[in-house]
N, C-alpha and C positions, 0 to 999 in steps of 0.2 A: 804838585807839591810845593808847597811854599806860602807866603803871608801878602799882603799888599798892604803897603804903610799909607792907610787912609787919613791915619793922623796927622800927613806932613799938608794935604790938601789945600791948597794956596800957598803954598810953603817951598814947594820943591815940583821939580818936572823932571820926568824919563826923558832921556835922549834917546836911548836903547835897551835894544831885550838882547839876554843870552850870548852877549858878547862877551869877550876874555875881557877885565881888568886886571889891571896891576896897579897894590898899594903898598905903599912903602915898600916896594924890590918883591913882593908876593904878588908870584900872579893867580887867579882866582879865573876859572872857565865854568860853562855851563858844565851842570852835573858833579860839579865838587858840594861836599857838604861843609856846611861853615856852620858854626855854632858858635853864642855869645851869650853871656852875663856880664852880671856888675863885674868880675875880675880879668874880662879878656876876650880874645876872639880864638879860636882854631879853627883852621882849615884844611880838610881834610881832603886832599886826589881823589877825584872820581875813583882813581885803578887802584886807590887803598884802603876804598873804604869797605870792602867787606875781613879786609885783614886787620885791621884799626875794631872792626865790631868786636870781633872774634878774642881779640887782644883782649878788650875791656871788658868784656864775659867772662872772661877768666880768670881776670884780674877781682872783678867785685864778687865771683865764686869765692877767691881763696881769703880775700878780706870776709866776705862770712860765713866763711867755715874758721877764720881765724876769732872773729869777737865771738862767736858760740863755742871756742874751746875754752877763751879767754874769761866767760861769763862761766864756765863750769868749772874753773879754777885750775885750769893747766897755767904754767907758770910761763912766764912772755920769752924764757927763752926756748921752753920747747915747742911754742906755738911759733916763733922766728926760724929757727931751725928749719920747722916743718912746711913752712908757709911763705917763710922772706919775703911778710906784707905783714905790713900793721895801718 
């Protein structure tokens, strides 16, 4: 699993595979999952990421089950109430 940055090619050289780093005070091991866009990076514990999945399942469940109340015209405070996501 994973990507190989073909595009740094002349550019940049591996010293190492599947070693720990640590960048600015976050250390980063083999088997963490790390995720990036334009706004950021997170890094998520190998031993948290099935609790992190789980979380954000539930999380974008109650966010749409909240915009399909919200589009059927329940009012934002009883969909807040209900859901405490918007």
């Amino acid at each position: 699993m994973g990507f190989v940055p073909y595009d740094i090619k002349g550019r940049g050289d591996a010293d190492d595979y599947g070693k720990e780093v640590i960048i600015n005070g976050i250390k980063i091991k083999s088997g963490d999952l790390v995720f990036g866009d334009i706004n950021g990076v997170v890094i998520i514990p190998s031993e948290l990421i099935d609790d992190v999945i789980t979380h954000a399942i539930e999380k974008v469940t109650k966010e749409s089950n909240a915009k399909r109340e919200l589009r059927r015209g329940k009012s934002a405070r009883d969909v807040w109430n209900k859901y405490r996501v918007f």
